[in-house]
N, C-alpha and C positions, 0 to 999 in steps of 0.2 A: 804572343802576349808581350805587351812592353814592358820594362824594369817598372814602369810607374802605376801601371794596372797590376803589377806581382805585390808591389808593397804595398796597396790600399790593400789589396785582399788580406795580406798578413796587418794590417792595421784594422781590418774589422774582426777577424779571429780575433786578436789580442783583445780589443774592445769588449765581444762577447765572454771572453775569460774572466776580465776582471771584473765586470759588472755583474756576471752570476758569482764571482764570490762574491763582491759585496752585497748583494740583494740576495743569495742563496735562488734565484732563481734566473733561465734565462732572460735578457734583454729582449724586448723588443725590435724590433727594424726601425722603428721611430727613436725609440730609445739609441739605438747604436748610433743611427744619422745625427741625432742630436750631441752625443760625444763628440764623434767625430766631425761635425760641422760637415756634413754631405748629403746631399740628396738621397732619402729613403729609395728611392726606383732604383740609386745605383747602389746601396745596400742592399737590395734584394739581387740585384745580377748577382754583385760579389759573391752573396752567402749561396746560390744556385752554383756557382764555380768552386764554393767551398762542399758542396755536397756531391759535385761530380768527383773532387778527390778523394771523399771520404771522412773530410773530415770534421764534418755535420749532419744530422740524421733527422729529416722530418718527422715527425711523427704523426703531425695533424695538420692542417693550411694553417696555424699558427706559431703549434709548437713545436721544436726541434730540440736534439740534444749535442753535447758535444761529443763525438765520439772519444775511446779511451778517458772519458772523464767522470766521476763522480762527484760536482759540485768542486773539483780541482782543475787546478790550470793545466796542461797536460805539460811537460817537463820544457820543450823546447819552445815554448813560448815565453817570450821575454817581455816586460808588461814595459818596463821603463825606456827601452829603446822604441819600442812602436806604436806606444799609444800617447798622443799629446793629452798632457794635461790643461781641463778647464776651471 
């Protein structure tokens, strides 16, 4: 995996973190591409790469959770280094 494919991924977690705090529910794949200004198809790889570590959990073809999270950011996610703000 290359250093630049490791940090989108830690930039679409961080994305889904702060966007289900501020909407109290998860984001979207349209919603997170939209953040981050990225192709949805490559939001959905990432979040499949995010679930092969565990650290997103489908629960339906829609909806997913964040693991270790209850509508909180999980500690070692840092919002201000890895998500651009729009």
């Amino acid at each position: 995996m290359s250093r630049r494919y490791g940090k989108r991924k830690e930039d679409v977690f961080a994305a889904i973190c702060l966007l289900a705090e501020e909407s109290s529910t998860p984001p979207t794949q349209a919603q997170i591409a939209a953040h981050l200004n990225m192709a949805q198809q490559y939001v959905s790889q990432l979040m499949q790469d995010l679930e092969s570590e565990g650290r997103i959990r489908w629960l339906s073809r829609y909806t997913y959770t964040v693991v270790e999270s209850t509508w909180e950011a999980p500690p070692h996610v840092k919002f201000h280094s890895s998500v651009p703000s729009h």
